[in-house]
N, C-alpha and C positions, 0 to 999 in steps of 0.2 A: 215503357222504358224511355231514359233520356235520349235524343238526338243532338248531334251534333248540330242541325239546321235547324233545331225548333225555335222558334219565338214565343216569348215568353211576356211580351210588354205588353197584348193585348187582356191578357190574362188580370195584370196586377191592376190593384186599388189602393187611390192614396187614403193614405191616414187623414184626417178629417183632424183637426188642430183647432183646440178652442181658444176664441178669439174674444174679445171685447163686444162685437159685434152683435154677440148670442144673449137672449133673452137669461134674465136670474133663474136656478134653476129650482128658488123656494117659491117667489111671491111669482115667477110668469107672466109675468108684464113687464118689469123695469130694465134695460140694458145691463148686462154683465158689465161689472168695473174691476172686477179682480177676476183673476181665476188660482185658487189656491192647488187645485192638482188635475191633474185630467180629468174633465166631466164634469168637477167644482165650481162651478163661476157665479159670483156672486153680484148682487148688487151693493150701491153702498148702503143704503138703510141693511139690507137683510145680513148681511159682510159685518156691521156694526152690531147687531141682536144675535148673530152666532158669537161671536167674540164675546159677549159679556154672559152669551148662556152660557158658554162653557167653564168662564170662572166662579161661576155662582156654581155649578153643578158640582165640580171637584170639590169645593168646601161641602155643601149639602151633601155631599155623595160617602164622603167619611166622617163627618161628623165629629169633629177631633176640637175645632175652635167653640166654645160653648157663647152664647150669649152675657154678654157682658166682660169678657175677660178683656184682658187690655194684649196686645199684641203689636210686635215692634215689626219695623219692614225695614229689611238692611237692604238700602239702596246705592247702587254702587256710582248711577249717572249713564250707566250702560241701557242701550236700549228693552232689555228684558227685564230689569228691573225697575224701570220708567214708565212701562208700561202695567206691572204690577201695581206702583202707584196710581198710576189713572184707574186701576179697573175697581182700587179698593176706597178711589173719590166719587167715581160712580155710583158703587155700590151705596154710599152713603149722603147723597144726593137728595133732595127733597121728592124730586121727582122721580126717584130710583122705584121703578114696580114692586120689587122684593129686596126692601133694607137691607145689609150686611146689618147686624147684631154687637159686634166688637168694638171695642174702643183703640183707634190705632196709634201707633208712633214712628216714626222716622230715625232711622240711625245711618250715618254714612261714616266711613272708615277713610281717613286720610292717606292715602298709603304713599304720597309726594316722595317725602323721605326717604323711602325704602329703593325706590328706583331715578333718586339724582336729582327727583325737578327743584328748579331754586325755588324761594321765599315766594317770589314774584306772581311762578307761576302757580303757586301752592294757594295763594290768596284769590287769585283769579280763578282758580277751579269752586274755590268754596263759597265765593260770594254768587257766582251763576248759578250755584245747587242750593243755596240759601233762597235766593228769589223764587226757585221752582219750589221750593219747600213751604216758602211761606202761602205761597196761592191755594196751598191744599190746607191750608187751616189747623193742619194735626199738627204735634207738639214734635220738634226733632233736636237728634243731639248731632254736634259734628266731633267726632273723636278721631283726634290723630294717632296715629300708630304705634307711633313712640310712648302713648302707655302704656302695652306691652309690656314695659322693662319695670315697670312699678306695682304687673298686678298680683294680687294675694295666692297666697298656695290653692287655696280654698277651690280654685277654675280648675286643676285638674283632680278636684273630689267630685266624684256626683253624688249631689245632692240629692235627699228624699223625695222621691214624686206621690204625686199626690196619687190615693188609692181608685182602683180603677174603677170607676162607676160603669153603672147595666143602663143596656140600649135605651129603657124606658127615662133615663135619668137627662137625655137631651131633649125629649119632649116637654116632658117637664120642666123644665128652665126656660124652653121657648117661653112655656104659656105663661110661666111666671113672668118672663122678662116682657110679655105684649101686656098682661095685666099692670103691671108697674110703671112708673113713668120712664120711658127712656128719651127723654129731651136730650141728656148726656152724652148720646149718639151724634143728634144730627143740628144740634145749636148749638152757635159757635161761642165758645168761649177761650178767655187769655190763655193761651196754652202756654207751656213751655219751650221757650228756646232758647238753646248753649249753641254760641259759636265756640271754633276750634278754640282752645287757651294757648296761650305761647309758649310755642316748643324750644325749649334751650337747643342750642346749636352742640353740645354735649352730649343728650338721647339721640336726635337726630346720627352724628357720629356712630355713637356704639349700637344702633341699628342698621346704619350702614355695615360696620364691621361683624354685625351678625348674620345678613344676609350675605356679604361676600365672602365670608366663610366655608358657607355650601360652596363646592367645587365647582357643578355642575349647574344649567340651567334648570333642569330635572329636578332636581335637590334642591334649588331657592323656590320653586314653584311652588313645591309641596309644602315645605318650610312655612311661606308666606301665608300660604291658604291656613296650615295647621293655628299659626298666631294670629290671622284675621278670625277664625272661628273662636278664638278663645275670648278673644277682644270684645266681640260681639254676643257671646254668653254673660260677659259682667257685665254688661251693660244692661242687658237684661235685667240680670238681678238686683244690680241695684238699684234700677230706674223701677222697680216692680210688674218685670210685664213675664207671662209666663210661657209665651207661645215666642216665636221668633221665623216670619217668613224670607224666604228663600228667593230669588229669581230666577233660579235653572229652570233654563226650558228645554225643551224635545233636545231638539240638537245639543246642547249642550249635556245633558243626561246622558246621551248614547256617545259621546266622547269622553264624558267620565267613565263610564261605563268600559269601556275598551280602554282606557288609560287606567283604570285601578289593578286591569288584572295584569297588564303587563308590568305595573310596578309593583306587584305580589298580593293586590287587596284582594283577592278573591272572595276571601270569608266575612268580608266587610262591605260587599256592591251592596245588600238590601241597607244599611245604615247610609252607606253613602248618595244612593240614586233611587230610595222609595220616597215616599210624599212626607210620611214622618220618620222623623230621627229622636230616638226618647234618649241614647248616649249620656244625655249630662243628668237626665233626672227630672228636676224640674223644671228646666226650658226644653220644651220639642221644639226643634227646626221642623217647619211644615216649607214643600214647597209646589204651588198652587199652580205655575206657569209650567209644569212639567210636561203636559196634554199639548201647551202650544209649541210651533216649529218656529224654525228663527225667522221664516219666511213670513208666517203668519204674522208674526209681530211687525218685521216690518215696514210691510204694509200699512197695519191698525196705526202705528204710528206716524207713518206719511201721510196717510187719508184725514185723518182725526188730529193731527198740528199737537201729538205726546212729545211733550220739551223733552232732550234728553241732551247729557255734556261730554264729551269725548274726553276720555283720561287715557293719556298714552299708560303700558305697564310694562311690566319685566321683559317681554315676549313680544312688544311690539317692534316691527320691520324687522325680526329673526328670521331666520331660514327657516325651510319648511325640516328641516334634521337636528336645528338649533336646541329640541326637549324632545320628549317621549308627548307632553301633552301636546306639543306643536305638531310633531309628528302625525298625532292619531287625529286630531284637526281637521289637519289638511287630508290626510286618507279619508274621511269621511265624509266632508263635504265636496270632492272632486268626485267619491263613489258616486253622492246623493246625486250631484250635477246630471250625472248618465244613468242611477238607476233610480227614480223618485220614491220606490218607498224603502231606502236604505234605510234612513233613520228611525223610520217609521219601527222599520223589523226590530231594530236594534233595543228599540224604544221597549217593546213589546213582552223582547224576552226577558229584560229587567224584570218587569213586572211578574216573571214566575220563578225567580232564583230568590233562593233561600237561604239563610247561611245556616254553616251547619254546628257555629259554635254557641254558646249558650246566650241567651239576651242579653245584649249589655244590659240593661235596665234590672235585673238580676244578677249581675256579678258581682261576686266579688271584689274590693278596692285595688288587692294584689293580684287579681286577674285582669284586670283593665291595662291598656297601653299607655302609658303615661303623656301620650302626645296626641295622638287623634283619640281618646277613651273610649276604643272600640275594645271588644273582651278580645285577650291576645289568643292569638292563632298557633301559638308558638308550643303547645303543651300536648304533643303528640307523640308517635309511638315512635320506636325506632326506625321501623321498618318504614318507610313513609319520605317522601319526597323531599319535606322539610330538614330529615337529619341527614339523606344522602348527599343535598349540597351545601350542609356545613361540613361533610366529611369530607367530600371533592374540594371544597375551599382549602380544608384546614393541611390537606395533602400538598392540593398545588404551591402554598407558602409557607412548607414546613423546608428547611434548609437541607438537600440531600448530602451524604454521607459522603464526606472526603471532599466535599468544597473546598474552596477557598475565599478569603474573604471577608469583608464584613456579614455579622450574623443576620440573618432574614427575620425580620420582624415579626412574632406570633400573629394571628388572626385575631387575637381578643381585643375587645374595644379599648378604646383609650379610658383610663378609668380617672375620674374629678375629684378630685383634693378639695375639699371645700369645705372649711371651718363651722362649728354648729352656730348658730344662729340664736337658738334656746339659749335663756340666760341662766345661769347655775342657782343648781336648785329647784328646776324646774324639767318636766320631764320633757324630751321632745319630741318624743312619739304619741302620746295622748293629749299634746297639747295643756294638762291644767293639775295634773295631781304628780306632787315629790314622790321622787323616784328615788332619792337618796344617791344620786350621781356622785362619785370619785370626785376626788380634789384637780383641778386641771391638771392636765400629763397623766391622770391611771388612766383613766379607757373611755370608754364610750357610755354611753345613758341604757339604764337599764340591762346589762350586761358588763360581765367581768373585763379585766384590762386587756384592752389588744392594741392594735396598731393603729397610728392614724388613721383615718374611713378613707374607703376609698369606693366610690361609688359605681356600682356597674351597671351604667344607664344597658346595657342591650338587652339585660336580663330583664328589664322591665317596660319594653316595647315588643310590638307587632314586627312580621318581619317585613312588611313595607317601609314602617320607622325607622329600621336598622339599618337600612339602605341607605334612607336620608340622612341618618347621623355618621352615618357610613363615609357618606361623600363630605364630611364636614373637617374641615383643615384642624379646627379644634372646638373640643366640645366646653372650653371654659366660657367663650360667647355667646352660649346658652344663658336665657333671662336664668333670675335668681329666685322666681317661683316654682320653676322645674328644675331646677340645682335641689333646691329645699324638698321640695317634695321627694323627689329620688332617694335621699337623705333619711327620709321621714321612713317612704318602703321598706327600705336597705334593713333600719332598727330593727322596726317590724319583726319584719323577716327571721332578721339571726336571734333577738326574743322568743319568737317565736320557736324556733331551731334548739334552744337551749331548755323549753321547758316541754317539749313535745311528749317527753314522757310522762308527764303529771295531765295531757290533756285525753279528755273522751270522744274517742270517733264517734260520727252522726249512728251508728250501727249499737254503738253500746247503752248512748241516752235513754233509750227505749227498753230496755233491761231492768 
C-alpha cells in the first residue's frame, strides 16, 4: 500500500531522449543529424535514401502512373509541394538508381487576386517560381485564377476514362518502355513555357466579388479549393496530360480528413484523402507525398537547400476560430506537439474508410455534385440523419402561427435566373441536334411552355456544397460555367420527368 512517508525518487528513471549525439540507426557508424520520431535518428546520407525510398515506393507500390504517360505537378511554392518537385527531378536524374518512367509538367495557380495582393507582388511571386521552374527543365504553365470565369462547361462533366487494364498490363509497359528508347525521359529538351498572360483588372474584380461573396472564411476556403481543382483539371486536358499530382502530405491529409467531416464530407474522405482521385474520369489526382509528415519535409528541405516561395493566402495570420479548416489545423498540430503519433493515427484510419456511395467514376452525370463531382450523398431514405436536419431546419424558419411581422424567409435556396445561352434552333441539353424549340417567350428547349427557368443549384449538390452555397450572399457570382451547366441538369431532368412513361426500367430490358 501507499505511504504517506514513502520516497519515491529513488525508484524512478529518466527517459533517455534522442539526441544528435547518437550513432544512425541504419548505417551505425555516422552521427545522427535528424531525429524524425523517438528512436528514429538519422544520418544525413541515410535521412536522404529514406526520403527518396519512400517516394519511389508509393508510386511502385500502386501502380497507377504507367510509363511514359505525361503527368502534370500542381505546384503551389509551399514547402510540400516543393519538395514533390525535387523528389520527381531526382527521380529523373541521370544518376537516379531507379528512373521515374513519366514525362512531367509543372502547373502553378495564381491565386494573387483572389486574396488582395497588388500587381507588384503578383509579379514577384511568379518570377521567383519561374526561376525555380526553369532549373528543373520540365515544361510549366503559370495560370492565374481569373480563368476561372472563362472556363468551358465541359470541367464539371467527367469525362470517359480510360478502361481499366489487369495487373499484368504494367509489366508489360515497363518492359516495353526499357526496350524502346526513352531518351524523352531524361534529355533535355525545349520544353514548354507560358508565363502568367495579363490579367484585366475587370476578372480580377469579379473574382474578388466572387470570393467575397462566401460569407464565411469556411465557405471562401472551400469555394477557392473547389475552383483551384477545376482550374487545374483543364489544364490538364488541354495541355494533354492524364494524371495530375497532388502535394498533401501526412499532416495535411489528417486535417482534411477531420475538416471534411465536420463540413458534412463524410461520404467523400476516400475521394478526397486516398492516393488516387478518378472523380473527373480522365485526370486522376494522385497524391504521392501522403506517407510524408510536414516534419519530415521539413527537414528534407533545410538539409538538401529545396527552394521553395512563401505565398501569403486567405487564412494567413487568422485566428486559430477564424475557419473550421483553421480550426482543425491548429487542434491537430498542438495534439501532434504532446502526442507524436497523432497524425500518424489519423493518417492510418483514412486509409480504411470507405465510402458508402457509388464510385464516382461510375455515376451517373445527374448523380454527380455539380461543384466538387463527388456522387451526391444527398439520395437517401427518410428515416436517416440527412432528412431529419432538413426537417429541424425547415421547422426552425418556418414562420409560427400568429406572428407578426415581416414574412420569414423559406429555407429553399435562392433559385438563378439566367438566360439560355444555346442559340435557337439548337438544342441545349444534347449540345448538337434540333430539338424544334418554341419561338422565344413559349418555353423552354425540349419541353412544353413554362415559366422562365429557374435553376435549383441545391438539388444538384452534396450536402457539404449546400452549405457552401448556403453561406454565399448570392449565388448570380457564380462563374458561368456552373450557371450553364446547372441549366443543362435542370433540362435534363424535367425531359426526362416528362417522358418517364415511354422509358424501360433496367429490370424490363432483360424481358
Amino acid at each position: 500500500m501507499c505511504q504517506v512517508d514513502e520516497d519515491y525518487h529513488d525508484g524512478l528513471e529518466r527517459a533517455e531522449v534522442p539526441s544528435v549525439s547518437k550513432k544512425c540507426v541504419k548505417c551505425k557508424e555516422a552521427s545522427a543529424a535528424v531525429v524524425i520520431r523517438a528512436g528514429d535518428t538519422y544520418c544525413r546520407g541515410c535521412f536522404k535514401e529514406y526520403f527518396i525510398h519512400k517516394f519511389r515506393a508509393m508510386l511502385g507500390k500502386n501502380r497507377i502512373i504507367f510509363p511514359g504517360e505525361k503527368v502534370l505537378l500542381a505546384v503551389s511554392g509551399g514547402s510540400s509541394s516543393s519538395s514533390m518537385l525535387s523528389q520527381v527531378q531526382e527521380g529523373l536524374s541521370q544518376n537516379a538508381h531507379k528512373k521515374l518512367r513519366f514525362l512531367p509538367g509543372i502547373v502553378y495557380i495564381d491565386e494573387g487576386g483572389a486574396v488582395g495582393q497588388s500587381v507588384e507582388e503578383r509579379r514577384r511571386t511568379v518570377a521567383e517560381l519561374q526561376a525555380v521552374f526553369k532549373a528543373t527543365g520540365f515544361p510549366f504553365h503559370m495560370v492565374p485564377l481569373e480563368q476561372v470565369l472563362d472556363l468551358p462547361s465541359s470541367v464539371v462533366v467527367t469525362a470517359p476514362a480510360a478502361s481499366e487494364q489487369p495487373a499484368s498490363a504494367y509489366k508489360a509497359a515497363v518492359d516495353h518502355f526499357i526496350q524502346s528508347d526513352s531518351s524523352s525521359c531524361s534529355t533535355p529538351q525545349d520544353h514548354e513555357q507560358t508565363s502568367v498572360p495579363e490579367v484585366q483588372e475587370s476578372h480580377t474584380q469579379l473574382l474578388q466579388q466572387l470570393v467575397g461573396s462566401a460569407q464565411t472564411l469556411t465557405a471562401r476556403q472551400d469555394l477557392l479549393n473547389t475552383l483551384r481543382h477545376h482550374l487545374l483539371v483543364h489544364t490538364a486536358r488541354t495541355e494533354g496530360y492524364s494524371k495530375l499530382m497532388l502535394g498533401d502530405n501526412c499532416t495535411r491529409v489528417a486535417v482534411k480528413l477531420l475538416t471534411s467531416i465536420s463540413l458534412g464530407r463524410g461520404a467523400q474522405l476516400a475521394q478526397d484523402t486516398g492516393f488516387s482521385d478518378s472523380r473527373y474520369g480522365d485526370i486522376i489526382l494522385v497524391r504521392p507525398m501522403r506517407d510524408y509528415s510536414a516534419k519530415e519535409i521539413a527537414y528534407y528541405n533545410h538539409m538538401f537547400r529545396v527552394p521553395s516561395v512563401f505565398i501569403p493566402g486567405g487564412d494567413t495570420k487568422t485566428t486559430d476560430k477564424a475557419s473550421i479548416q483553421r480550426l482543425t489545423e491548429s487542434f491537430v498540430t498542438k495534439l501532434q506537439a504532446d502526442f507524436p503519433s497523432t497524425v500518424s493515427t489519423i493518417y492510418r484510419t483514412s486509409e480504411k474508410l470507405q465510402t458508402a456511395c457509388r464510385k464516382s467514376s461510375t455515376a451517373d452525370q445527374a448523380d454527380r455534385c455539380l461543384l466538387c463531382m463527388c456522387a451526391l450523398d444527398t439520395a437517401v431514405e427518410n428515416a436517416s440523419a440527412f432528412q431529419a436536419t432538413l426537417t429541424s431546419e425547415q421547422l426552425s424558419q418556418n414562420k409560427p402561427s400568429g406572428a407578426t411581422g415581416t414574412e420569414t424567409p423559406r429555407p429553399n435556396p435562392a433559385p438563378v435566373e439566367q438566360e439560355s445561352t444555346a442559340p435557337s434552333g439548337q438544342c441545349c441539353s444534347s449540345g448538337g441536334e434540333d430539338c424544334g424549340r418554341a419561338e422565344r417567350g413559349g418555353g423552354g428547349c425540349c419541353s412544353s411552355a413554362k415559366d422562365p427557368e429557374r435553376t435549383d443549384l441545391k438539388s444538384l449538390l452534396c450536402y457539404s456544397c449546400q452549405l457552401t452555397i448556403k453561406d454565399m450572399s448570392s449565388l448570380e457570382r457564380l462563374p458561368q460555367y456552373i450557371l450553364s451547366e446547372a441549366q443543362r441538369r435542370q433540362r435534363r431532368s424535367q425531359m426526362r420527368e416528362e417522358i418517364s412513361e415511354f422509358l424501360l426500367d433496367d429490370g424490363d430490358e432483360g424481358s
